[in-house]
C-alpha positions as CSV (number, residue, x, y, z in Angstrom):
1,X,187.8,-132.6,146.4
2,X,184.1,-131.3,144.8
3,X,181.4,-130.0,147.5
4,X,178.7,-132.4,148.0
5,X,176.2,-129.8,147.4
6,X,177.7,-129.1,144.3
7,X,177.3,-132.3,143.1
8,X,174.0,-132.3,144.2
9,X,173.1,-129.2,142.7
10,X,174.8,-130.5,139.3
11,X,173.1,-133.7,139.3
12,X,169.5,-131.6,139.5
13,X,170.2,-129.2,137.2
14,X,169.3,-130.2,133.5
15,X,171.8,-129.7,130.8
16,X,169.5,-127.4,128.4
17,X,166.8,-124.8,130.3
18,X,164.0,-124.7,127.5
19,X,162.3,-121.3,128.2
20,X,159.5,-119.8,126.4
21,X,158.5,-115.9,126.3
22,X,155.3,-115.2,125.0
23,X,154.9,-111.5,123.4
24,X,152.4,-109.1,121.7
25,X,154.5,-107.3,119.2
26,X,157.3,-105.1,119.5
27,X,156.0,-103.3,122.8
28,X,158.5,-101.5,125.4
29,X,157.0,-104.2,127.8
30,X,158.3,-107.0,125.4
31,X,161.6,-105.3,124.6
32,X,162.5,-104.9,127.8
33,X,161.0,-108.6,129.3
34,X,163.5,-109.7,126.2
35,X,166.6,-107.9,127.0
36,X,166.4,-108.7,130.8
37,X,165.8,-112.5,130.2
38,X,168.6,-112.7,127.6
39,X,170.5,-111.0,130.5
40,X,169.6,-113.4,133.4
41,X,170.4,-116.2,131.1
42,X,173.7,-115.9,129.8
43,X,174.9,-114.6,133.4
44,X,173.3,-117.5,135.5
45,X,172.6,-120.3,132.3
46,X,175.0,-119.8,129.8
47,X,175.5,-122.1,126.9
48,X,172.3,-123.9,129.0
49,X,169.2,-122.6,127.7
50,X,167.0,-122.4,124.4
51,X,164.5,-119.6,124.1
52,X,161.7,-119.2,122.2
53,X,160.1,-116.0,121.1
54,X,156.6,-116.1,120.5
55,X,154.8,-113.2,119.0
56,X,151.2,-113.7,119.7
57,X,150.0,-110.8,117.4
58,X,151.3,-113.7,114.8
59,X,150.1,-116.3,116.6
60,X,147.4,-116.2,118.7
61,X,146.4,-119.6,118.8
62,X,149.7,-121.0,120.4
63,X,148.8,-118.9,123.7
64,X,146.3,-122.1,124.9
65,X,148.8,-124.6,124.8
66,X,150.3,-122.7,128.0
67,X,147.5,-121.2,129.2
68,X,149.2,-117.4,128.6
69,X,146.6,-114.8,130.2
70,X,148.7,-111.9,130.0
71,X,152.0,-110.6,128.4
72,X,154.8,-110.5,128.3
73,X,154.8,-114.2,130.0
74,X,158.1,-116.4,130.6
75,X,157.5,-119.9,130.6
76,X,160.1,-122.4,131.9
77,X,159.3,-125.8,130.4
78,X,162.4,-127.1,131.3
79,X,163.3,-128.6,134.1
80,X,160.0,-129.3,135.4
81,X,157.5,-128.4,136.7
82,X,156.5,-125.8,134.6
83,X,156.9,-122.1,135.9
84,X,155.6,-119.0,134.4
85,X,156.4,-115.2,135.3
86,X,154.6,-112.5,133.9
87,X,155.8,-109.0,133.7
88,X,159.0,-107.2,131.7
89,X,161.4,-109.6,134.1
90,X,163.1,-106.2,135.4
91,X,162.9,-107.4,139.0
92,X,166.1,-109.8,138.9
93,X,165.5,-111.7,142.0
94,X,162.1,-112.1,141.7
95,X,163.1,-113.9,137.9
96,X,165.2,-115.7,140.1
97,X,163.5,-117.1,142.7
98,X,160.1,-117.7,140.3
99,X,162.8,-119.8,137.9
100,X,164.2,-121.7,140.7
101,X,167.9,-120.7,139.2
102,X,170.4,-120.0,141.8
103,X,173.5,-118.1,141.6
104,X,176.3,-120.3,141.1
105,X,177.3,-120.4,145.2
106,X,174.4,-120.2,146.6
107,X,172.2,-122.8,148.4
């Protein structure tokens, strides 16, 4: 027999996270806010998430449309409402708690 929070939980839970980081080149910053999001997703979201790169050095203008005042910034558009950390993401829990993602177990 399933949990009831589980099926709770599932029935929240969007099939595709749509996740947006917003960069200024190739910085350590933006390496490292990179390789710690592709980290957190395919541990806690995987197979459940899109992510967009976008390079603001390229393409400055697309920074309104979020409202992006510093990088690197992670958006989550996906499930709503929107959230947005700003930072290299190395603080795991913190990426956690700011994405509302929990750890399979957890409630």
């Amino acid at each position: 027999m399933m949990d009831m929070r589980e099926d709770i939980a599932t029935a929240a839970t969007p099939a595709i996270w749509e996740l947006r980081l917003y960069v200024a080149g190739q910085t350590t910053r933006s390496a490292a806010a990179l390789a710690n999001l592709q980290r957190y997703c395919e541990q806690y979201l995987p197979n459940r998430y899109t992510l967009e790169v976008i390079d603001l050095l390229k393409h400055p203008q697309l920074a309104e449309g979020d409202q992006i005042l510093a990088i690197p910034t992670l958006v989550r558009k996906v499930p709503e409402p929107m959230r947005k950390i700003i930072g290299d993401l190395s603080n795991e829990e913190k990426v956690l708690v700011g994405l509302d993602i929990r750890p399979r177990g957890t409630y």
